[in-house]
N, C-alpha and C positions, 0 to 999 in steps of 0.2 A: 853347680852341684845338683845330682837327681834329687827328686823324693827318694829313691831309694836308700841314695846313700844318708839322707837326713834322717832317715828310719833307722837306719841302723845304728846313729851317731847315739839319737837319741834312745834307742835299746842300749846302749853302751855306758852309759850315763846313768848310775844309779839313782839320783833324784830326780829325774827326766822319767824313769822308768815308773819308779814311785807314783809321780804325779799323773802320767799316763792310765796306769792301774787304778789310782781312784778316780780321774776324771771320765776314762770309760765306765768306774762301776757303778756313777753316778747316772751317765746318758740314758745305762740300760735299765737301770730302775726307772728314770723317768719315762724311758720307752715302755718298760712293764708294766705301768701306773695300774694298767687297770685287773690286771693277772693280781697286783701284791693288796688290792684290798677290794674286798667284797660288796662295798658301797660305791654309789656314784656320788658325785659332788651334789646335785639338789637333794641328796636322801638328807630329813631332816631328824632328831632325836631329840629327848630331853636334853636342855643347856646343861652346861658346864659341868660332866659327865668327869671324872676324875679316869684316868689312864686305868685299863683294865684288857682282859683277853678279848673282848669284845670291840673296845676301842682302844688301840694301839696308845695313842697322844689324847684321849680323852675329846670333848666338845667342847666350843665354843660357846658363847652368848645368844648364840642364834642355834644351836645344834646341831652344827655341821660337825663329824668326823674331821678331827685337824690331820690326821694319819692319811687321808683323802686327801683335804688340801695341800697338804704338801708334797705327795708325788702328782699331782698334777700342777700344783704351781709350779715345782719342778719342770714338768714337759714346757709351758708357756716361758718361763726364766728364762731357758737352757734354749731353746727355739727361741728366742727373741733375740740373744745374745749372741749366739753361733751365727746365725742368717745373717744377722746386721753387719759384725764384725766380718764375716765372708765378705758381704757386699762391697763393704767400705775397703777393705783391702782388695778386693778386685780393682774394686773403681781408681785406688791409688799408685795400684800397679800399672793401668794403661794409660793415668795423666802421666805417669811419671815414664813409662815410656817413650809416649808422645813428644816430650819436653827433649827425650835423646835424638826423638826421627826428627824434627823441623827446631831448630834454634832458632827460628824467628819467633814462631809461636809460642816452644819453651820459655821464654824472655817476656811475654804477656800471663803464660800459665802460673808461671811463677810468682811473680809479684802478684798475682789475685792470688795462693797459695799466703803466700806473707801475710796481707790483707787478711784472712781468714784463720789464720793461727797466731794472730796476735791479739785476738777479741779471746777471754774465756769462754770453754766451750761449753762449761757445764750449769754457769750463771746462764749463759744466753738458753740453753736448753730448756732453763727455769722457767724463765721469762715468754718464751714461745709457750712452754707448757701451761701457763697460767693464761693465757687467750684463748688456747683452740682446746685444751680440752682432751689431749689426744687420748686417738686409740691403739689399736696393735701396731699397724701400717703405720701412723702418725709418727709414733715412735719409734720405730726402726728407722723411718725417713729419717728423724733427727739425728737418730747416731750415724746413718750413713753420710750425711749431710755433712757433719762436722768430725767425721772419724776419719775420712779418703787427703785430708789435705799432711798431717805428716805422716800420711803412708807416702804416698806422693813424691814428698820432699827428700823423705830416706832416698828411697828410691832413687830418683834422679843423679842425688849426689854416687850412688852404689854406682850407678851406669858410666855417670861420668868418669867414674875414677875404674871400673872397666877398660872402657873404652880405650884404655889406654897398652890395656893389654898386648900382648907379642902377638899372640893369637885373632885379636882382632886387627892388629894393625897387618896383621899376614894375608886377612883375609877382605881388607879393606886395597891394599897393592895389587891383589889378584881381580880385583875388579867386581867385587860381592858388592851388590844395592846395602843401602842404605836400612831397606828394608828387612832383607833376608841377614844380615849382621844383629840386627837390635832381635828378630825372631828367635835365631840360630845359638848365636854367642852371648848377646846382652842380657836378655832376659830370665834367662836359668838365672843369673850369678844375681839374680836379686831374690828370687825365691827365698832363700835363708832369712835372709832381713824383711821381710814378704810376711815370713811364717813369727817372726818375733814381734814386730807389730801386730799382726792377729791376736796373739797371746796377749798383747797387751790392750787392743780394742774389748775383745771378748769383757776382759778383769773391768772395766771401764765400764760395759755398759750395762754389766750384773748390777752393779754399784750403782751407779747412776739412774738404773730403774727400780731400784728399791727404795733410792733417795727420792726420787719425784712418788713412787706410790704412798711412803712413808709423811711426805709431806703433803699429800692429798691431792696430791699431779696428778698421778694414773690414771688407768682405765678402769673406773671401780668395775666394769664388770669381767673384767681378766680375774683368773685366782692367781695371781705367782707368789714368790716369795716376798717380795715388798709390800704387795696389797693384805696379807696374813698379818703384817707385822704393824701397819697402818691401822687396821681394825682390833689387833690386840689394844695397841696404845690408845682407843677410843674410849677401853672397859674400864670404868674409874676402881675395882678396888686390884688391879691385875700388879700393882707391886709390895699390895699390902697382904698377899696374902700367896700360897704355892702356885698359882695359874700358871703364872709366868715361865714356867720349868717347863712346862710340856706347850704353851701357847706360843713364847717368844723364843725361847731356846733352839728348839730345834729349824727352826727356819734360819737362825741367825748363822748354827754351827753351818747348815749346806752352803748357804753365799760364804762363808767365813773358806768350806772345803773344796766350794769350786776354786776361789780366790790361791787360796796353799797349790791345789792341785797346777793351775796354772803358773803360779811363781816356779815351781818343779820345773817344768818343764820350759819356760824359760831361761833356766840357767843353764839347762843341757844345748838350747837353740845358740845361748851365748858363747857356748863352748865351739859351736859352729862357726860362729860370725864371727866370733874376737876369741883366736886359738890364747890369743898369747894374756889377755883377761883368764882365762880358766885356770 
């Protein structure tokens, strides 16, 4: 199936659409960060500034504009999530090709695959993060790291069970390589399931990087949204008293609207991949 037609499936698809609609109008705000407030992130003010036309979401402990850090935690979130999630799905789309062009190799790829998805990926994430410390790169390494093995796996099984197609076996009789079949025929018919694993790497690594900034993994000197919500929980009177409304809230509600945003839109993907689920 093209992209194209996957565009259209999911224009067709009312909670696909939906989610599309809020998950770009989230991008483009993060892309506008700096058009939608008048301050940059080091600009500092009197703390704990109560929400006002002045400040959007009021100031923190320190005097930072939270209306600042949160479209710019936005752009690092959103950029760290997308990239990784790309990656990992690239990288899981050409093992899992790989595994169709050489059965011999497929057959070692694989079982280091098993190996790798049978260790939890978000304790060991922990564990690594509590040594090194990471930073930006660190952290996308790891979701790419442990994000490409059931992209991978999907994949493979999509190929093989391809493979078996009229179409390929028409064009494997005529004497087409090895290669130009998996390019040609194979690897379109994974894109679908390509693009639902993204959806669900992306929701994964939102999460998981708000979990390690929130537990003091992160890179304290990234802004995103976990690192916001890491340093609220540090201000001891932030649930005794209204802080929390304009400090915790609204970082929570964005990962909460990417997270809906992409469930959206992967149920329109599923309507793709599994007609008869829809």
């Amino acid at each position: 199936m093209s992209l194209f037609a996957i565009r259209r499936s999911l224009l067709a698809h009312p909670l696909a659409l939906v989610g599309l609609i809020l998950l770009t109008t989230l991008v483009a705000m993060a892309a506008a960060a700096p058009l939608l407030t008048p301050y940059a992130l080091e600009d500092s003010f009197a703390p704990m500034l109560t929400p006002s036309s002045e400040h959007i979401l009021g100031t923190n402990d320190l005097g930072y504009d939270l209306w600042t850090e949160l479209l710019h935690g936005a752009r690092t979130s959103l950029t760290l999530s997308l990239s990784a999630a790309t990656l990992a799905c690239g990288l899981g789309l050409l093992v899992g090709g790989l595994t169709n062009a050489s059965p011999a190799a497929g057959t070692v790829i694989m079982r280091l695959i098993d190996i790798m998805l049978a260790v939890p990926r978000f304790p060991l994430i922990i564990l690594m993060a509590a040594f090194i410390r990471p930073d930006s790169r660190s952290l996308a390494l790891f979701f790419v790291l442990f994000g490409w093995p059931s992209v991978a796996r999907i994949v493979s099984a999509t190929l093989r069970t391809e493979s078996q197609a009229d179409h390929v076996l028409a064009a494997r009789a005529l004497g087409a390589s090895r290669g130009r079949i998996l390019i040609r025929h194979l690897l379109p018919s994974a894109i679908p399931v390509t693009m639902t694993r993204w959806v669900a790497e992306v929701q994964h690594i939102i999460m998981a990087e708000a979990g390690l900034s929130f537990l003091g993994l992160g890179d304290p000197t990234l802004r995103t949204w976990g690192m916001t919500l890491s340093h609220a929980r540090r201000y001891a009177a932030l649930w005794i008293s209204d802080v929390w409304q304009w400090w915790v809230l609204p970082p929570g509600i964005a990962i909460a609207a990417v997270c809906l945003s992409l469930v959206m839109i992967g149920l329109g993907l599923d309507q793709i991949t599994s007609p008869e689920m829809a």
